[in-house]
DSSP file (Angstrom, degrees, kcal/mol; ACC not computed):
  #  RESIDUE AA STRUCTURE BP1 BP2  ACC     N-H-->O    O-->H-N    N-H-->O    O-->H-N    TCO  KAPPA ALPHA  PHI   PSI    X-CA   Y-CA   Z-CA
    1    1 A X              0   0    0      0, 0.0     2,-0.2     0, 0.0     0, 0.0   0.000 360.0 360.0 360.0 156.5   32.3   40.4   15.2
    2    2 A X        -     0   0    0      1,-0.0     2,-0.6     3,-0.0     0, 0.0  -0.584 360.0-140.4 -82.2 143.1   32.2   41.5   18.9
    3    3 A X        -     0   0    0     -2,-0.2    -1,-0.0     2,-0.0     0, 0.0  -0.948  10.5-124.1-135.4 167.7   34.9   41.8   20.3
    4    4 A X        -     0   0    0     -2,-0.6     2,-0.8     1,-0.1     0, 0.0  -0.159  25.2-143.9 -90.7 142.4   35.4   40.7   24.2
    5    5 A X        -     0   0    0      2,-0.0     2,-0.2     0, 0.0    -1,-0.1  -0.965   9.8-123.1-121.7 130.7   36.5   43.2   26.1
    6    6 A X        -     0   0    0     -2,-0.8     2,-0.5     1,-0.0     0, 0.0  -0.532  12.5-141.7 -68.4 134.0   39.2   42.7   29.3
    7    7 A X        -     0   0    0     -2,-0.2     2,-0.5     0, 0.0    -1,-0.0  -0.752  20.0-156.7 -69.1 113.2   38.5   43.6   32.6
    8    8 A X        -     0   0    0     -2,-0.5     2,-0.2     1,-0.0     0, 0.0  -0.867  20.3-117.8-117.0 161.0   41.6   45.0   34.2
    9    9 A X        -     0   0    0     -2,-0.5     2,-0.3     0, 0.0    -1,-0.0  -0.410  32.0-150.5 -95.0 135.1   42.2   45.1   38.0
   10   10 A X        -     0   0    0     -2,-0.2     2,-0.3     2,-0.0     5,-0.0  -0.910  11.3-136.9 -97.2 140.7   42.6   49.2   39.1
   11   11 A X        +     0   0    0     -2,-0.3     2,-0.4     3,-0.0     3,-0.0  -0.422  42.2 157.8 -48.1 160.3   44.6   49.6   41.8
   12   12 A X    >>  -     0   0    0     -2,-0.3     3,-1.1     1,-0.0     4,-1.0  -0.888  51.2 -81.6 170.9 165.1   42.8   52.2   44.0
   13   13 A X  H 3> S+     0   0    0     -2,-0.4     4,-1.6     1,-0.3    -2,-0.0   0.521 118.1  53.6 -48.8 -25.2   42.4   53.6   47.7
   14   14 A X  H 3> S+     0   0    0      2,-0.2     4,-2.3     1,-0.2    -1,-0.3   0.751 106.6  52.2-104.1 -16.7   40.2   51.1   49.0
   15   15 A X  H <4 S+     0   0    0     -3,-1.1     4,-0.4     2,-0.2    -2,-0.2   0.705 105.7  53.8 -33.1 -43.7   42.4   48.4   48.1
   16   16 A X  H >X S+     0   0    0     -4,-1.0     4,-2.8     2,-0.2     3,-0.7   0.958 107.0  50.3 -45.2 -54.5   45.1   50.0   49.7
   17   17 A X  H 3X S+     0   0    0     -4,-1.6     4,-1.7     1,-0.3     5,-0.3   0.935 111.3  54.1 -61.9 -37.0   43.2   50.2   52.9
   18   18 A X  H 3X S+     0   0    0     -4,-2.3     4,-1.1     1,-0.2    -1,-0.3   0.754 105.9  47.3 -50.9 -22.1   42.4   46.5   52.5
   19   19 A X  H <> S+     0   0    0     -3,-0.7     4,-1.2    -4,-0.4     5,-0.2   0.904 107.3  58.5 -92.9 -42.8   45.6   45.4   52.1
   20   20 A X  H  < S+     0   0    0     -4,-2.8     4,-0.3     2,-0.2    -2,-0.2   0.753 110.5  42.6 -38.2 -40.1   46.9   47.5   55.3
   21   21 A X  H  X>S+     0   0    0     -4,-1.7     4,-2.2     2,-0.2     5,-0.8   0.846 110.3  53.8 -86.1 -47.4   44.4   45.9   57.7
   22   22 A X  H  <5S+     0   0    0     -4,-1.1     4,-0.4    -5,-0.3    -2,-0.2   0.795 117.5  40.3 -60.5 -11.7   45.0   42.4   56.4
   23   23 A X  T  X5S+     0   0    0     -4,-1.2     4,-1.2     2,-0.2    -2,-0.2   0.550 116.0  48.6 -95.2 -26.7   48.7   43.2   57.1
   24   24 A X  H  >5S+     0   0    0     -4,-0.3     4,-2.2    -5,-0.2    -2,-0.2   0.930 113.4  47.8 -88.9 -63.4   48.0   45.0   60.4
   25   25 A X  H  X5S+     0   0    0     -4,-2.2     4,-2.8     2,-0.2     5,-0.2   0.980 113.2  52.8 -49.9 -57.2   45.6   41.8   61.7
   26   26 A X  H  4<S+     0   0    0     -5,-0.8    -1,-0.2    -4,-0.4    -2,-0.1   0.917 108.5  45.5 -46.1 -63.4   48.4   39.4   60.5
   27   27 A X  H >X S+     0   0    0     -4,-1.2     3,-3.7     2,-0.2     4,-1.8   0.941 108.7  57.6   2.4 -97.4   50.9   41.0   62.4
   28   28 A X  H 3X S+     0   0    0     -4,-2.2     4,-3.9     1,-0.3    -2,-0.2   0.781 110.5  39.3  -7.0 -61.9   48.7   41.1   65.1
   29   29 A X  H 3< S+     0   0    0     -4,-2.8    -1,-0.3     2,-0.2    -2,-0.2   0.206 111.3  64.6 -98.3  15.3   48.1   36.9   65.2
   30   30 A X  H X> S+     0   0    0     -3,-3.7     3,-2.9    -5,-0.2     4,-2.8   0.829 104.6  42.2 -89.5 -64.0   51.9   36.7   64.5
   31   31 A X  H 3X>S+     0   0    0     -4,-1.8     4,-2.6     1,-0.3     5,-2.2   0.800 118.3  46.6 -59.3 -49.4   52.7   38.4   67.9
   32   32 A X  H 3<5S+     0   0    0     -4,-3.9    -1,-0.3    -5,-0.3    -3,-0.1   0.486 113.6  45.8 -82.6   7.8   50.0   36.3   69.9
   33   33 A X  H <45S+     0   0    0     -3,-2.9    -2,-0.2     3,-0.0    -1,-0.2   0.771 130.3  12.1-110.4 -28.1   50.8   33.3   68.6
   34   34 A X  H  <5S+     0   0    0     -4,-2.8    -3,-0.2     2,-0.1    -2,-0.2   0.501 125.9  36.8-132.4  33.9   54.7   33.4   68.9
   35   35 A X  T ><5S+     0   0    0     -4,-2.6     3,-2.1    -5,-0.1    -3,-0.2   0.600 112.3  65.6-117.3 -34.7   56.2   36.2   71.0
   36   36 A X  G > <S+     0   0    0     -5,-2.2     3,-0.9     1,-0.2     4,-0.3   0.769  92.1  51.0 -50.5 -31.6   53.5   36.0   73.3
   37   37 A X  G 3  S+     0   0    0     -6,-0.3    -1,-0.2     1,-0.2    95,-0.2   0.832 116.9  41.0 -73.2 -20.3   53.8   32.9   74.7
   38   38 A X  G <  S+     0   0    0     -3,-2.1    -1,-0.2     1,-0.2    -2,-0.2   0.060  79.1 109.3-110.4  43.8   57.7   33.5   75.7
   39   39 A X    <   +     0   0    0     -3,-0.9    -1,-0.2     2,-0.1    -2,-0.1   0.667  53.3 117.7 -97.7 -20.6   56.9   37.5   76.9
   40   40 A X        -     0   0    0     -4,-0.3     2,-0.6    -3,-0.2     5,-0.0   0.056  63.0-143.5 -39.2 150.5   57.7   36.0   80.9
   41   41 A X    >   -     0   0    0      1,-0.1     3,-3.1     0, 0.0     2,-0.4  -0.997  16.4-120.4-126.6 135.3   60.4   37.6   82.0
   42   42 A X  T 3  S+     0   0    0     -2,-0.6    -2,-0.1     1,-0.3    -1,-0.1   0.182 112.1  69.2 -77.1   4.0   62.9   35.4   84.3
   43   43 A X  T 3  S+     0   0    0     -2,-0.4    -1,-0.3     1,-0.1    -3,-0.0   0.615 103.6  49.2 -88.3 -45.9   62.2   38.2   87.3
   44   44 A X  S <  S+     0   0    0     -3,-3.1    80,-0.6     2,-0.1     2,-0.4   0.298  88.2  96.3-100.9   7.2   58.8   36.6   87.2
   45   45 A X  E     -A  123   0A   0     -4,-0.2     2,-0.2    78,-0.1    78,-0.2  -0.738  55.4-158.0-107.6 124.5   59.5   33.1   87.3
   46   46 A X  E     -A  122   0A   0     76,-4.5    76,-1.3    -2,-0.4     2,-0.4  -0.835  22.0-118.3-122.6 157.4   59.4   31.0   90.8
   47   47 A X  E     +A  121   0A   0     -2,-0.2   115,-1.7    74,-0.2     2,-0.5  -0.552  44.3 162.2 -94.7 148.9   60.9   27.8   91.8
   48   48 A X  E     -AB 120 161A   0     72,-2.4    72,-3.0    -2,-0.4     2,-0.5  -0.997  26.8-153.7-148.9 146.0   58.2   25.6   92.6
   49   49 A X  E     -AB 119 160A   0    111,-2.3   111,-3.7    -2,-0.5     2,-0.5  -0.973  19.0-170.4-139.3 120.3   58.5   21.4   92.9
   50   50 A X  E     -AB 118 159A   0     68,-1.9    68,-0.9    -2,-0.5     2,-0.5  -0.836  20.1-120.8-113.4 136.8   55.0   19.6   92.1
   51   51 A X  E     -AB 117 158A   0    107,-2.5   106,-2.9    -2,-0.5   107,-1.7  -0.643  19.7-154.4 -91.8 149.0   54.5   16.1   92.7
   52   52 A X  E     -AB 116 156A   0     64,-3.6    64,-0.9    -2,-0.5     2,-0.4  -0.628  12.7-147.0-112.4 135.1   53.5   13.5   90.0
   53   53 A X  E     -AB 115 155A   0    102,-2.0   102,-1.2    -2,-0.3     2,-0.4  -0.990  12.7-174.2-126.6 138.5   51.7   10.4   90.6
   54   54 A X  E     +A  114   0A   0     60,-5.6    60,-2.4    -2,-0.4   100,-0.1  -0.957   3.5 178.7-141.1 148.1   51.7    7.4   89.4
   55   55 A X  E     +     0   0A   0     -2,-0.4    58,-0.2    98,-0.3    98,-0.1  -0.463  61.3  19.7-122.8 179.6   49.9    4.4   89.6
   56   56 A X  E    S+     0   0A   0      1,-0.2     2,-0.3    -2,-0.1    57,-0.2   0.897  73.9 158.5  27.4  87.9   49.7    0.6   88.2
   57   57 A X  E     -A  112   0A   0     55,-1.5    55,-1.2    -3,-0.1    -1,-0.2  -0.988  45.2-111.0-131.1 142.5   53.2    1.2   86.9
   58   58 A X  E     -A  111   0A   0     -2,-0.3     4,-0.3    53,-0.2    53,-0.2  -0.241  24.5-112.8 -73.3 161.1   54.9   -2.5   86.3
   59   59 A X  S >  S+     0   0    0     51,-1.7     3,-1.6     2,-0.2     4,-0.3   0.930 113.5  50.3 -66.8 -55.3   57.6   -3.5   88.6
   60   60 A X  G >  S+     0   0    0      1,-0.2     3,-1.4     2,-0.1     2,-0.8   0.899 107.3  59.6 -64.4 -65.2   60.7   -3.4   85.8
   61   61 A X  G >  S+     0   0    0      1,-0.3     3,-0.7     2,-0.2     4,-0.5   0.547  85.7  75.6 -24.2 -28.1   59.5    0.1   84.8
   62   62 A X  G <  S+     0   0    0     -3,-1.6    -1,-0.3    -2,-0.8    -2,-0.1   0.613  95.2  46.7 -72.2 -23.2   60.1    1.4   88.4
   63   63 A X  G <  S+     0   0    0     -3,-1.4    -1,-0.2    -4,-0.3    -2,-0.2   0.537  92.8  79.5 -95.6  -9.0   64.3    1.6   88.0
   64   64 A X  S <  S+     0   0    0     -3,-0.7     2,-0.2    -4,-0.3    -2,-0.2   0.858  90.6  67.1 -86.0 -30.6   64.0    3.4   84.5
   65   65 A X        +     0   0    0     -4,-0.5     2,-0.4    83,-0.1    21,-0.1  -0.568  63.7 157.4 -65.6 125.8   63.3    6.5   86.6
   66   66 A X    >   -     0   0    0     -2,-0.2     3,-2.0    19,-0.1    17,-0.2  -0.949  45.1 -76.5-164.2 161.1   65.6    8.2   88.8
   67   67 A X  T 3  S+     0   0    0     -2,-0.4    17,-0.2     1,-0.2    18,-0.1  -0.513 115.1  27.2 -75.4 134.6   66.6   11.9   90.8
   68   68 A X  T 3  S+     0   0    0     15,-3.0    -1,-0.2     1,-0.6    16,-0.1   0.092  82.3 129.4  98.6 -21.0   68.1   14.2   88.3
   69   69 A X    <   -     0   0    0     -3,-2.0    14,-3.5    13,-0.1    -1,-0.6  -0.522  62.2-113.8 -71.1 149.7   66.5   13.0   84.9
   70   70 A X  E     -C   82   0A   0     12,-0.2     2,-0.4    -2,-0.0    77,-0.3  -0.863  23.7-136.4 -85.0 122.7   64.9   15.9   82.8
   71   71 A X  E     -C   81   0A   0     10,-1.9     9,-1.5    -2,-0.4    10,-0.9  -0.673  16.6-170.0 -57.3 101.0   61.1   15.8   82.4
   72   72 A X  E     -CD  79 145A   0     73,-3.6    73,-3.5    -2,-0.4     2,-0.4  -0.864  30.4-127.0-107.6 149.0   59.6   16.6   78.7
   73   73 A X  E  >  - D   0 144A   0      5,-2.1     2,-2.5    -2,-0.3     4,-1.7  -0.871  23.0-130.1 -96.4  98.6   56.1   16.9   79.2
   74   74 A X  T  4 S+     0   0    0     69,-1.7    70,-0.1    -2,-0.4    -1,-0.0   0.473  91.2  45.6  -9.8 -19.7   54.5   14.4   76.4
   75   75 A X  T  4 S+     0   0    0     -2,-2.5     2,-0.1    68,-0.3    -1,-0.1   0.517 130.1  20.9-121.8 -88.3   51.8   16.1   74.3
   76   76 A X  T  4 S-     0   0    0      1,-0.0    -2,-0.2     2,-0.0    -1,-0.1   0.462 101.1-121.5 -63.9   1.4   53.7   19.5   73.5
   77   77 A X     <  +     0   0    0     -4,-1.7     2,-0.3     1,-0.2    -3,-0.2   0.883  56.0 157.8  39.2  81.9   57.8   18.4   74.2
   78   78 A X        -     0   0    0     -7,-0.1    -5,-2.1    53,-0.0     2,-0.9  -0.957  54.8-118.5 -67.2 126.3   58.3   20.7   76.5
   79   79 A X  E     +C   72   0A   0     -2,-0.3    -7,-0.2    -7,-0.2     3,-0.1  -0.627  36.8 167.3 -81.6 109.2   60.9   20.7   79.3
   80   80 A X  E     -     0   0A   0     -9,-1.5     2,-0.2    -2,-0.9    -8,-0.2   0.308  52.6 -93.4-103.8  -4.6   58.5   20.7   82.5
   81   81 A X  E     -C   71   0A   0    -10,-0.9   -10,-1.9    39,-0.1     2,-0.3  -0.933  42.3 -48.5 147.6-166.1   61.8   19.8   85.1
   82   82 A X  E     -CE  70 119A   0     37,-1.1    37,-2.1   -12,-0.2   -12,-0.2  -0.955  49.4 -98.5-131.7 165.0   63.9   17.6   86.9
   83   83 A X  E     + E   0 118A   0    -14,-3.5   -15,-3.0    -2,-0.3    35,-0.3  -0.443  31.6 177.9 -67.0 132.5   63.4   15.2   88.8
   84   84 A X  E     -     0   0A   0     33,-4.0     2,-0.2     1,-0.3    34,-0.2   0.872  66.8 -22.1 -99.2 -67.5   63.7   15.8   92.5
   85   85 A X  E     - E   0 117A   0     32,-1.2    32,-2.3   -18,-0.1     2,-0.5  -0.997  52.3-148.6-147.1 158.6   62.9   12.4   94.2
   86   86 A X  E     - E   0 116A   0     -2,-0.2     2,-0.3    30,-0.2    30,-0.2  -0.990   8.7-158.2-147.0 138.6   61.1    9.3   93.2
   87   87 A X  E     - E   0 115A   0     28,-1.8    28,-5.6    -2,-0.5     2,-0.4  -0.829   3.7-159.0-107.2 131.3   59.1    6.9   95.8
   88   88 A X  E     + E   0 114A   0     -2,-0.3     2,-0.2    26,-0.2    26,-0.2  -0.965  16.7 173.0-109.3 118.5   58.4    3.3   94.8
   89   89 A X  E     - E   0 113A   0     24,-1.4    24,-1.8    -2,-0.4     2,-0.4  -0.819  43.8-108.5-111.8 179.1   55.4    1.6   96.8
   90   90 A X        -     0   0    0     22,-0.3     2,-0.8    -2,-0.2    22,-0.2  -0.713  48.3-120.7-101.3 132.6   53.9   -1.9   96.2
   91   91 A X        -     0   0    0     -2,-0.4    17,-4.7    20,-0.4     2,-0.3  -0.497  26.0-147.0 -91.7 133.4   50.4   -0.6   94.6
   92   92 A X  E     -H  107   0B   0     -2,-0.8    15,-0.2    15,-0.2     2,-0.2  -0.777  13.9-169.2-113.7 164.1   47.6   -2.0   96.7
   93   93 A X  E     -H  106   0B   0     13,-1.3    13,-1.5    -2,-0.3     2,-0.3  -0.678  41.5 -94.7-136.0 161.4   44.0   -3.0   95.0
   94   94 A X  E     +H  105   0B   0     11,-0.3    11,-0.3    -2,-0.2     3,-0.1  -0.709  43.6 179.4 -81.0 149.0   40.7   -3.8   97.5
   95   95 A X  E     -     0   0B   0      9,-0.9     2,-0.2     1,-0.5    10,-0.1  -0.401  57.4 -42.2-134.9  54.1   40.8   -7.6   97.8
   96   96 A X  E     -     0   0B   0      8,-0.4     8,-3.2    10,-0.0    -1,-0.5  -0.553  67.4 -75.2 150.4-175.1   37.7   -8.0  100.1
   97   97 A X  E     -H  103   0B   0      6,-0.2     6,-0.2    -2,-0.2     2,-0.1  -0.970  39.5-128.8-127.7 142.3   35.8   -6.4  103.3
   98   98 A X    >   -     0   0    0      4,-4.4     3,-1.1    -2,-0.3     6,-0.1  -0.347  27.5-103.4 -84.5 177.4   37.0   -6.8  106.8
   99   99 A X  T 3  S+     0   0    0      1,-0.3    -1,-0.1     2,-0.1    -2,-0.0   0.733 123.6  54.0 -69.6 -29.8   34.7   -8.0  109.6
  100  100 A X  T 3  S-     0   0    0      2,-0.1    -1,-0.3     1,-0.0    -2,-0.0   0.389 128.5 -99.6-103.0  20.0   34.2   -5.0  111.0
  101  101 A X  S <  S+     0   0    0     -3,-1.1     2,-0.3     1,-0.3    -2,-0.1   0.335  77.3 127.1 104.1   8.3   33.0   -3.7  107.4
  102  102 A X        -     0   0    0      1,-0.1    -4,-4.4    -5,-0.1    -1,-0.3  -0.585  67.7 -96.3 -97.7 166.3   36.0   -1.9  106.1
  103  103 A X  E     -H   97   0B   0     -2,-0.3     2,-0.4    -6,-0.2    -6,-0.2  -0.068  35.8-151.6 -60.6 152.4   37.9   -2.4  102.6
  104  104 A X  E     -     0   0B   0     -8,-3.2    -9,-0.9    -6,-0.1    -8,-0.4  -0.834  16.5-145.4-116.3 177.0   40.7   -4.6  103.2
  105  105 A X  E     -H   94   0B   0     -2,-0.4     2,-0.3   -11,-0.3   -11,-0.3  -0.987  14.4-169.9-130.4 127.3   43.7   -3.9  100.6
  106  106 A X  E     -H   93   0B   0    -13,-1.5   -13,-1.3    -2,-0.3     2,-0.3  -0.778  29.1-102.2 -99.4 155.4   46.0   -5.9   99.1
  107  107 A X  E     -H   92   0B   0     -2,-0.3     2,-0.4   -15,-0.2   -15,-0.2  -0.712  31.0-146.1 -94.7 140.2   49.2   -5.8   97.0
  108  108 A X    >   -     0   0    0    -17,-4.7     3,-1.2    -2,-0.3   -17,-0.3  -0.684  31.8-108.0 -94.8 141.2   48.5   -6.4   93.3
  109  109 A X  T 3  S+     0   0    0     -2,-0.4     2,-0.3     1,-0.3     3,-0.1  -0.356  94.0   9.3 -48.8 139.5   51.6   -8.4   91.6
  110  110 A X  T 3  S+     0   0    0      1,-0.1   -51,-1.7   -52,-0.1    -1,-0.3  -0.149 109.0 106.4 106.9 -41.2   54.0   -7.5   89.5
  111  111 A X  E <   +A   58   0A   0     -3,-1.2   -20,-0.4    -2,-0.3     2,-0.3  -0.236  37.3 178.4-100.9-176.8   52.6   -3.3   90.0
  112  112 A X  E     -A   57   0A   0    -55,-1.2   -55,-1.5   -22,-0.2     2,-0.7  -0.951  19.3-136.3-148.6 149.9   54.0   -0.3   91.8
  113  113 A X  E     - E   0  89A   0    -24,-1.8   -24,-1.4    -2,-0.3     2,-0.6  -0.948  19.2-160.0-100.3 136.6   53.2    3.1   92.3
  114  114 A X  E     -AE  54  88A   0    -60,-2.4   -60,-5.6    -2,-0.7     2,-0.4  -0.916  14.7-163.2-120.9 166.2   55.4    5.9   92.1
  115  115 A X  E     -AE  53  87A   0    -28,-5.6   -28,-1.8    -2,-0.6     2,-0.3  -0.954  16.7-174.0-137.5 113.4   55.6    9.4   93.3
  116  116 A X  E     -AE  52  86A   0    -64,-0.9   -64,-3.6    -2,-0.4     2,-0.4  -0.827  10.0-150.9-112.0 143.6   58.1   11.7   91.6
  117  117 A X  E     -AE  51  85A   0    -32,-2.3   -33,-4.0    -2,-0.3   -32,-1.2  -0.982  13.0-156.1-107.0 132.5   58.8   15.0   92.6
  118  118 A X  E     -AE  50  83A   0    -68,-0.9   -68,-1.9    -2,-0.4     2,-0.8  -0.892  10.6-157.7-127.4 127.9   59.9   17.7   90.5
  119  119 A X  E     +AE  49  82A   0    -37,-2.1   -37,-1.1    -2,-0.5   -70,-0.2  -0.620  30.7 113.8-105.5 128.6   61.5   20.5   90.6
  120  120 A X  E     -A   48   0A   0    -72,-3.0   -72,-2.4    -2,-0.8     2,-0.4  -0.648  56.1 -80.9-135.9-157.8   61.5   23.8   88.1
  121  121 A X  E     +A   47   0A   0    -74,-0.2   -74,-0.2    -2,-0.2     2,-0.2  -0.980  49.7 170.9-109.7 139.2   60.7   27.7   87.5
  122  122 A X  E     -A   46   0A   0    -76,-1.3   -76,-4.5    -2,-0.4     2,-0.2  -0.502  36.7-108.1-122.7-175.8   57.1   28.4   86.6
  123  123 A X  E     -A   45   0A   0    -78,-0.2     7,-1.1    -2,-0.2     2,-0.7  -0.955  30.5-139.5-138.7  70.1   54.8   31.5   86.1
  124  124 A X  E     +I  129   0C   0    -80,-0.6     2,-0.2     5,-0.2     5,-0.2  -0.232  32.2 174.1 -75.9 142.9   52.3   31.7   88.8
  125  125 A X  E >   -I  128   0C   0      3,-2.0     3,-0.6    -2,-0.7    -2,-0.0  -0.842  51.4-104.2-135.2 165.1   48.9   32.7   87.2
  126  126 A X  T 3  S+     0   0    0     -2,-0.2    -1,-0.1     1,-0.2     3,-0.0   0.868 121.7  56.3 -71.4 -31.1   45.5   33.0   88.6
  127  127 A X  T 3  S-     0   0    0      1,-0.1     2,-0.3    -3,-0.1    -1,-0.2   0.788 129.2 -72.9 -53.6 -42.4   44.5   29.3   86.7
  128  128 A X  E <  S-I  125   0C   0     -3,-0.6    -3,-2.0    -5,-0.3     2,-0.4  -0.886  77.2 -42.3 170.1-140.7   47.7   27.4   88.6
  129  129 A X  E     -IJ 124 136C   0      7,-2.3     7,-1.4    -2,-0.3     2,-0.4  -0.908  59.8-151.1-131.2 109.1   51.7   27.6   87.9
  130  130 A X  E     - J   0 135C   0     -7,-1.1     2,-0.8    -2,-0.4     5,-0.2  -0.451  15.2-177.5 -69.9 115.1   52.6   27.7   84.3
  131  131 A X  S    S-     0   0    0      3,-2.2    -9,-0.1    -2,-0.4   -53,-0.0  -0.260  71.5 -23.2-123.9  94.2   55.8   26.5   82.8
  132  132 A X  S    S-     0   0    0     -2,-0.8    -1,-0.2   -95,-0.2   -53,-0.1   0.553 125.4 -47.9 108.8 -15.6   56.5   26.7   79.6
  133  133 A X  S    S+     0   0    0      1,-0.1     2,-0.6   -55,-0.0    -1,-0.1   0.080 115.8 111.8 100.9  -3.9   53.1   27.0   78.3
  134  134 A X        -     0   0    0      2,-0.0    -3,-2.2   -58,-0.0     2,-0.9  -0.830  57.1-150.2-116.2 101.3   52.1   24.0   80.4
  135  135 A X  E     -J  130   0C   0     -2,-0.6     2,-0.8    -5,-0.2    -5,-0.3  -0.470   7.6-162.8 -85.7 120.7   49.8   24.8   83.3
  136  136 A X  E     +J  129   0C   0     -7,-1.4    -7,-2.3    -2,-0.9     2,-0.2  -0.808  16.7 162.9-104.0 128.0   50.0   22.8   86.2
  137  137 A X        -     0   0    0     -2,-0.8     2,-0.8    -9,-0.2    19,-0.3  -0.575  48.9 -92.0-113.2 171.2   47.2   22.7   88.8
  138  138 A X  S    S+     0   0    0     -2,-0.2    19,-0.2     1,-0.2    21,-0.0  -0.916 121.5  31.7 -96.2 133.3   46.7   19.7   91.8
  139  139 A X  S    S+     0   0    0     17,-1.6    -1,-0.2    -2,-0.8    18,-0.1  -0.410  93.9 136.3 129.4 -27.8   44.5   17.2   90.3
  140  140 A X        -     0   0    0     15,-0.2    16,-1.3     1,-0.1     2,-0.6   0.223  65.9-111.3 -33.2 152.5   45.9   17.9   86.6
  141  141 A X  E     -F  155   0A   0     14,-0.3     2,-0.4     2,-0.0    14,-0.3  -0.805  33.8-162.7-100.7 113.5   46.7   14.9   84.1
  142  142 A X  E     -F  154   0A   0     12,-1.3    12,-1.0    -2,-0.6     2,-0.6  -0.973   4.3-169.4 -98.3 112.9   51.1   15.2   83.9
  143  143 A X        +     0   0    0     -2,-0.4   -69,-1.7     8,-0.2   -68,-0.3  -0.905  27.7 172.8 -94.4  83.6   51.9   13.0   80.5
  144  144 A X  E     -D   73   0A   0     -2,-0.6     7,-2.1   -71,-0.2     2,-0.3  -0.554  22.3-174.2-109.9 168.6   56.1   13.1   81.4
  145  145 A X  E     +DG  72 150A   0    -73,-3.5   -73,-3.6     5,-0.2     2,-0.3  -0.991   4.4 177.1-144.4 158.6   59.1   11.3   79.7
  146  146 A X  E >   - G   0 149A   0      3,-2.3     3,-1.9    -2,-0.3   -75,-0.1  -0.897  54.4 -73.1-162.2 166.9   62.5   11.3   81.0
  147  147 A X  T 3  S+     0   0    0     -2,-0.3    -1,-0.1   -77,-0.3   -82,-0.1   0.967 130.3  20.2 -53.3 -48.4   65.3    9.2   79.2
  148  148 A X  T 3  S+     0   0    0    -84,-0.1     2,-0.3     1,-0.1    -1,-0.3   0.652 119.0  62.7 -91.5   8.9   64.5    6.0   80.1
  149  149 A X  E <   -G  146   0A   0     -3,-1.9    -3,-2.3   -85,-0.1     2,-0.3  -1.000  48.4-164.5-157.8 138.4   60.4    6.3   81.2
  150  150 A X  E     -G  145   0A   0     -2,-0.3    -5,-0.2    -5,-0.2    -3,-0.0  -0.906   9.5-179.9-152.0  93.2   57.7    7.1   79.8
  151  151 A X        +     0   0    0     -7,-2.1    -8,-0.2    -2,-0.3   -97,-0.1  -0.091  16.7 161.3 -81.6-173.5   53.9    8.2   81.6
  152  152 A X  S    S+     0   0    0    -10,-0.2    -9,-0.1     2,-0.1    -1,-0.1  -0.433  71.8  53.5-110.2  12.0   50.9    9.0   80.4
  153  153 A X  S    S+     0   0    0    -98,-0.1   -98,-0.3     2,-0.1   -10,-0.2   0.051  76.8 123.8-118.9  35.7   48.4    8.6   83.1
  154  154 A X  E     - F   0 142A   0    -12,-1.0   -12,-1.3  -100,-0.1     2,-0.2  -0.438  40.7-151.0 -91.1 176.9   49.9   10.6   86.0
  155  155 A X  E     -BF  53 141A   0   -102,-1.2  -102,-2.0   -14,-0.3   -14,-0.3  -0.875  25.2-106.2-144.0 152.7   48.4   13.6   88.0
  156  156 A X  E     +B   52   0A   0    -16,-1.3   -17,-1.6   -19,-0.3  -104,-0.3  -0.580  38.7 162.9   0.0  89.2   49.1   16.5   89.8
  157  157 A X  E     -     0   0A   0   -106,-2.9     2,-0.4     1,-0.2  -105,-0.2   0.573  65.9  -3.8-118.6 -20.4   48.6   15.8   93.9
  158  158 A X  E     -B   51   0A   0   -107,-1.7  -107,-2.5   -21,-0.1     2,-0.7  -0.884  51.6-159.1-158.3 149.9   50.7   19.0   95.2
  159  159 A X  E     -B   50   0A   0     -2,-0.4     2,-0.4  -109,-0.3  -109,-0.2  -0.958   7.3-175.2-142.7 146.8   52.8   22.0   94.7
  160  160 A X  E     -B   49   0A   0   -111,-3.7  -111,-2.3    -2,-0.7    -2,-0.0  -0.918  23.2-136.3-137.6 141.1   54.8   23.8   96.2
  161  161 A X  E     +B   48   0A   0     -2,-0.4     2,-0.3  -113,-0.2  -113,-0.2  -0.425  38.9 169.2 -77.6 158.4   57.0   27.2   96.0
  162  162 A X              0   0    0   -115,-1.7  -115,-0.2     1,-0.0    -2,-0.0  -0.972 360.0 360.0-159.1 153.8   60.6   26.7   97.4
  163  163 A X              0   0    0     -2,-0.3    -2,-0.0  -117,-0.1  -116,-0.0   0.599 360.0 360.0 -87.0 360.0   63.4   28.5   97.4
């Protein structure tokens, strides 16, 4: 009878070198995926308050919000601030055209807008002001929660550095 002969695995040189690079590359995507993101240094960090808008938001919803709640940003949990000030208006809808050909406006029942301002430290970069990982720009989509309230169609309409 034949008999079957085992293959046995050699260690050898180019194995080494293989295992060194897959260890160096690993490494590598360790450091950029989690000491890089917190490498800001608190020297480089500015106080900045952007304001949040939000619209169609029902009238009981409108007290759950308030100056001083902490802001987690929605998609990542991330703490994005606190609340600075929050404006309640009656949210108005086009109901018609006036005579002389402009939109008339109306207030729709039962909705509100607000506009919260908030204030933190970010990371200004060329892209916008980061905080956290979280970049904020004016026109950006803000997804926030705070203990009692809960967003996920606000935007960006300004920021500003302050001291």
């Amino acid at each position: 009878m034949d008999e079957k002969k085992r293959k046995h695995f050699s260690f050898n040189i180019i194995d080494l070198v293989l295992i060194i690079i897959l260890v160096l590359i690993l490494a590598v995507l360790a450091y950029v995926f989690f000491l890089g993101k917190n490498n800001t240094k608190s020297a480089d960090l500015i106080n900045i308050e952007y304001t949040v808008q939000m619209d169609w938001i029902y009238d009981e919803l409108t007290t759950e919000i308030s100056e001083g709640d902490e802001v987690t940003e929605t998609t990542n949990i991330k703490k994005i601030g606190t609340v600075s000030s929050v404006t309640v208006k009656p949210f108005l809808t086009q109901c018609g055209i006036n005579e002389d050909g402009s939109i008339k406006y109306g207030e729709y029942p039962g909705c509100s807008n607000i506009t919260v301002k908030i204030r933190t430290k970010a990371e200004k970069t060329p892209d916008g002001y980061k905080v956290d990982g979280y970049t904020f720009t004016i026109g950006s989509n803000v997804c926030i929660r705070t203990p009692g309230f809960l967003c996920s169609g606000g935007y960006c309409t300004d920021i500003t550095e302050v001291d």
